[in-house]
C-alpha positions in Angstrom: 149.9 137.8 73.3 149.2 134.6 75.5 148.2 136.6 78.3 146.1 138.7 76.4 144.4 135.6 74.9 144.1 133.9 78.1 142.0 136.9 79.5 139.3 136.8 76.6 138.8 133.0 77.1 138.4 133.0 81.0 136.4 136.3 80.6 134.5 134.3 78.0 133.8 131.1 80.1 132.6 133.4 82.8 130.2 135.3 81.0 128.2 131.8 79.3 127.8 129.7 83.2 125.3 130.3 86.2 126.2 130.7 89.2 125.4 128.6 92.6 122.0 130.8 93.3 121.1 130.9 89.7 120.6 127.5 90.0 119.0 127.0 93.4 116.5 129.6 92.1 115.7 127.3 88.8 115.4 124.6 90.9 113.3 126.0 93.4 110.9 127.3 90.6 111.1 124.0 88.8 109.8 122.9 91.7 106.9 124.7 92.9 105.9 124.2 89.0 105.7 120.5 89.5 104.3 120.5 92.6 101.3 122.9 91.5 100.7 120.1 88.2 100.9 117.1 90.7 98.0 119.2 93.1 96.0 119.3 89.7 96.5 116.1 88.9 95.5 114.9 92.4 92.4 116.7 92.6 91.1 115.5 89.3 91.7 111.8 89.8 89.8 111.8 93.3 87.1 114.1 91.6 87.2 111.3 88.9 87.4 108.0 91.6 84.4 109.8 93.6 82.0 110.2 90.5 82.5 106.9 89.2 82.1 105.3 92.9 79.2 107.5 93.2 78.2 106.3 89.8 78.3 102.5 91.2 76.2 103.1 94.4 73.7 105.0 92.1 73.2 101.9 89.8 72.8 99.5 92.6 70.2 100.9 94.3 68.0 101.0 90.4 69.1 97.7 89.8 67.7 96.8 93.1 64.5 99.4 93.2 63.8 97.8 89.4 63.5 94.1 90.4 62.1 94.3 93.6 59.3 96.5 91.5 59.0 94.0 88.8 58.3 90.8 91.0 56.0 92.4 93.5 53.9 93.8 90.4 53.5 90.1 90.2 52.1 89.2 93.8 49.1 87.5 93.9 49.8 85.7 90.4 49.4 81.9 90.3 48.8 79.5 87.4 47.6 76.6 89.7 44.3 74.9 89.6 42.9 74.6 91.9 44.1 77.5 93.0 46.9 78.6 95.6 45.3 82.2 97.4 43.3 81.1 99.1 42.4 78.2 99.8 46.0 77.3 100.9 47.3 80.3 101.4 45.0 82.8 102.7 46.6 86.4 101.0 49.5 86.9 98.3 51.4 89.1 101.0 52.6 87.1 103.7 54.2 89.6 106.4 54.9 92.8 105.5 57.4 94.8 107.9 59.4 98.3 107.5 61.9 96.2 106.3 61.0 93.2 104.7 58.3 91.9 102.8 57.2 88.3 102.0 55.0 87.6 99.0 53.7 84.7 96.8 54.0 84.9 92.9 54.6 83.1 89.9 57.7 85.2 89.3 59.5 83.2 86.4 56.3 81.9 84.4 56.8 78.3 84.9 53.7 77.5 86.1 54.1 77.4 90.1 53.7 79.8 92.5 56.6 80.9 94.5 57.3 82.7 97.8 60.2 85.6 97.5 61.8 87.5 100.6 62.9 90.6 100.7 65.3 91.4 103.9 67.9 94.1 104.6 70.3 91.9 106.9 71.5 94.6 109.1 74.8 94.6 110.6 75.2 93.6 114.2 77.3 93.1 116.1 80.2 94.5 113.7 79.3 96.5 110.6 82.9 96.3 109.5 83.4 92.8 109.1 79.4 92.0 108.1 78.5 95.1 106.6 74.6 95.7 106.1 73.3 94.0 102.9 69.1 93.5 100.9 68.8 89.7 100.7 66.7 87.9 98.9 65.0 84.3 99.3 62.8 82.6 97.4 61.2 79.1 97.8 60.6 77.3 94.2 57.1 75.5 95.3 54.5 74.7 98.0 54.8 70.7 98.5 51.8 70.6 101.3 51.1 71.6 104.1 51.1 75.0 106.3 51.2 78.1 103.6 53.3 80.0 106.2 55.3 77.0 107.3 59.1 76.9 105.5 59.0 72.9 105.6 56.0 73.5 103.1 58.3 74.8 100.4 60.9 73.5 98.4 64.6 74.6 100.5 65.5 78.1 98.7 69.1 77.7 99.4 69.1 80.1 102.2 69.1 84.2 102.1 71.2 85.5 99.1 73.0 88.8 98.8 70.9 90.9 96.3 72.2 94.9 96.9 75.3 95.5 99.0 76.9 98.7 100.3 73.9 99.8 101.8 73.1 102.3 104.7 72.6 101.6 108.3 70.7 104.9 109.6 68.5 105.3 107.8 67.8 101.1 106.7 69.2 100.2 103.4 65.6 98.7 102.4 62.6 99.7 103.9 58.9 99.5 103.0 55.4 101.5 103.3 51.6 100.1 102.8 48.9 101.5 101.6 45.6 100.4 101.4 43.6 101.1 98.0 42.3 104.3 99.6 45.7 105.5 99.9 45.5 105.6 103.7 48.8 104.1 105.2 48.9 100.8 107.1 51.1 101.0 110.3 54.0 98.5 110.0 54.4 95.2 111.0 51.3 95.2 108.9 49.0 92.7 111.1 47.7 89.5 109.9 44.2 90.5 109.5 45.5 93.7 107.4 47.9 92.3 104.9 44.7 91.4 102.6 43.9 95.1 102.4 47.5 96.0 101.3 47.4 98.3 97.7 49.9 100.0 97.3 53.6 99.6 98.9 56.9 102.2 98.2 60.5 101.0 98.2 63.4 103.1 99.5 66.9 101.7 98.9 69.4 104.0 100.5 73.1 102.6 99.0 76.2 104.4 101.3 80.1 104.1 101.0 83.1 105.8 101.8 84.2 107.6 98.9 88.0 108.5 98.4 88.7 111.4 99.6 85.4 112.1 101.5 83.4 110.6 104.0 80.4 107.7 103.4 78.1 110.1 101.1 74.3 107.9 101.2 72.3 107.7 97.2 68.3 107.2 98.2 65.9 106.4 95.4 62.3 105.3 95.9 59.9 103.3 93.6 56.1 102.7 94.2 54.1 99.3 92.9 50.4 98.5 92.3 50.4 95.0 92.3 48.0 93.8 89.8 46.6 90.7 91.5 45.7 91.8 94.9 
């Protein structure tokens, strides 16, 4: 009777467990289940870092394009009287380059003319510690003498950062002229030519390395009239 009872409880016991490879197998399944779910997971959090980083460099360069567009509309503007252009200074456009431009205009309404700089920096010697960068000056008002002379002006503060993360090859910033036939002037736009400047096109190119990618570059261009010239 014992034995007999002792045999259905071990056969019993036996029959509910796993054995040893049962469980490596579970395991090993488990396993390759959470592994696929981590892959998934990865993928879409650097498909979700890259569009919003891409998202950042995209804004950038509008916020950039958008002001630079705004204030150059205005070059050429002055309230003074007597006025500013000319005789003091003989055109609203100062220098004009393929990657800068220089410009006079009352650019916050307050009654004086200003000059504003737009610069992309560059980044030599070493792009990693002073990576390339648009800048942006501006002198508050002409004291006397020399229109083209900085000691004429009230002290800017010195070039400020205005759009960072920006490409090297191509520029971050660059420029094109026009004149109001729509025929291109070369650049550095000479001094006897800036007066017969029209028409000038922005390019900001933005660039950064992305996670999980290499630097991917955004470009967008804008194209001003400026009303006064």
């Amino acid at each position: 009777m014992d034995e007999t009872r002792r045999e259905r409880l071990t056969g019993s016991c036996g029959a509910g467990g796993f054995t040893l490879a049962e469980t490596l197998i579970a395991a090993a399944i488990g396993a390759v289940i959470l592994l696929g779910l981590y892959l998934v997971y990865d993928v879409n959090q650097v498909t979700f870092i890259k569009g919003e980083q891409l998202a950042d460099l995209q804004q950038n360069a509008r916020i950039g394009i958008d002001r630079i567009v705004r204030e150059l509309r205005l070059a050429g503007f002055y309230p003074e009287d007597p006025p500013v252009i000319p005789p003091v200074c003989p055109t609203a456009i100062q220098s004009a380059t393929a990657t800068s431009i220089r410009f006079l205009a009352d650019i916050d309404s307050d009654g004086k003319t200003e000059r504003v700089e737009y610069s992309y920096s560059g980044c030599a010697p070493d792009c990693a510690a002073d990576p390339p960068r648009i800048q942006r000056e501006r002198w508050r008002e002409l004291t006397g003498g020399p229109c083209d002379a900085d000691a004429s002006w009230w002290d800017s503060g010195g070039a400020q950062p205005f759009t960072e993360r920006v490409a090297t090859n191509p520029p971050g910033l660059a420029f094109a002229y026009f004149d109001s036939a729509g025929n291109p002037i070369p650049a550095p736009v000479l001094p006897g030519s800036l007066g017969n400047i029209r028409r000038i096109s922005i390019t900001i190119t933005t660039q950064d390395t992305q996670t999980g990618s290499t630097a991917q570059p955004f470009t967008l261009r804008g194209e001003v009239r400026p009303r006064n010239l």
